[in-house]
C-alpha positions as CSV (number, residue, x, y, z in Angstrom):
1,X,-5.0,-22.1,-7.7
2,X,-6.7,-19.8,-5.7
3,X,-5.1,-16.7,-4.0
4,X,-6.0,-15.1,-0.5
5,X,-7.4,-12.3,-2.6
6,X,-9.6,-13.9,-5.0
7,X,-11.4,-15.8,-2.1
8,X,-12.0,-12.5,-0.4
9,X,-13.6,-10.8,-3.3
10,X,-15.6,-14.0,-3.9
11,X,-17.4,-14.2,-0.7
12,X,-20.3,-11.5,-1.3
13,X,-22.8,-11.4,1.3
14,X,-25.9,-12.0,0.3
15,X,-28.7,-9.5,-1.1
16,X,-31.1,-7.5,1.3
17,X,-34.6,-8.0,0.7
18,X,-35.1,-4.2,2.1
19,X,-32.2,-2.1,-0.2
20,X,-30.1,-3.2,-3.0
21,X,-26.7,-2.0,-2.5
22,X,-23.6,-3.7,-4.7
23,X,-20.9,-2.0,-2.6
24,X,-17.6,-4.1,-2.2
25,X,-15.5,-4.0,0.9
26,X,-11.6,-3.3,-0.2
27,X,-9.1,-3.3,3.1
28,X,-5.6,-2.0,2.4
29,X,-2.9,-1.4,4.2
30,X,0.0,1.5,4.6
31,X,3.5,1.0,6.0
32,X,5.7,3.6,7.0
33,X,9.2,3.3,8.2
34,X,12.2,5.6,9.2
35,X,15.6,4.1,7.7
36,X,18.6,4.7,9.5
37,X,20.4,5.9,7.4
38,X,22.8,9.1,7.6
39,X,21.1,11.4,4.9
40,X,17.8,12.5,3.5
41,X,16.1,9.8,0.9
42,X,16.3,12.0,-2.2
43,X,19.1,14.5,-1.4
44,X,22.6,14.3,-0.1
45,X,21.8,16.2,3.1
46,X,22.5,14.9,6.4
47,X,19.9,14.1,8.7
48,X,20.0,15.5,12.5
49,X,17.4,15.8,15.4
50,X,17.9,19.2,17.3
51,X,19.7,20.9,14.8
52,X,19.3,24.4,13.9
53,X,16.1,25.3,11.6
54,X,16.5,25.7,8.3
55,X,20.0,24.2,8.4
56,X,19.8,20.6,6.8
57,X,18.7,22.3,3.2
58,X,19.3,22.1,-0.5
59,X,17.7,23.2,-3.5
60,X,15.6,19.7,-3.9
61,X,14.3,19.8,-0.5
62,X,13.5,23.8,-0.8
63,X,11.4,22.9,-3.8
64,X,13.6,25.1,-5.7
65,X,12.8,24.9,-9.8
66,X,15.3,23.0,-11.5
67,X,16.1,20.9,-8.7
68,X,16.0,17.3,-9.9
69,X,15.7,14.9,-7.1
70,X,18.3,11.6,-6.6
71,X,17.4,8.8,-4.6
72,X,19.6,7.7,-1.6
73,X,21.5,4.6,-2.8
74,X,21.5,3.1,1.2
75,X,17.9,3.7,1.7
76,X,16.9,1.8,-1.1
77,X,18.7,-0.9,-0.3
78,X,17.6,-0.5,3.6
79,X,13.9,-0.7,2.2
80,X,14.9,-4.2,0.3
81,X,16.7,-5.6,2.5
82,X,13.3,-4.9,5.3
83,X,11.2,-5.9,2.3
84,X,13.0,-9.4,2.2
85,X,12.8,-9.9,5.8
């Protein structure tokens, strides 16, 4: 059995007769999404458009040392639940 991938990467064009070049052409892609969901995804703090600066912050999302990030139990199930779709 033969997946999409394999055929792509086994139709090579064919060689030049004026330069030798062995380059492969690798497409990928990248998703981003924005989960509804009603805090950050790896801290407890609450998300908010217009709020004040510098008021939806913790130690993990200051950077702080120590800080041990924890992911958000809703978005991960958010992202499966679009993954499945």
């Amino acid at each position: 059995m033969r997946t999409i991938a394999t055929t792509f990467m086994a139709a090579k064009p064919p060689p030049s007769k004026f330069f030798k070049m062995e380059y492969e052409a690798v497409i990928g892609l990248e998703v981003h999404v924005q989960l509804d969901t009603r805090s950050k995804m790896f801290t407890r703090v609450g998300t908010g458009f217009g709020q004040p600066p510098n008021t939806l912050t913790d130690p993990v999302v200051l950077g702080l040392p120590g800080a041990l990030p924890v992911m958000n139990r809703e978005a991960i199930e958010k992202s499966i639940k679009v993954g499945l779709l």
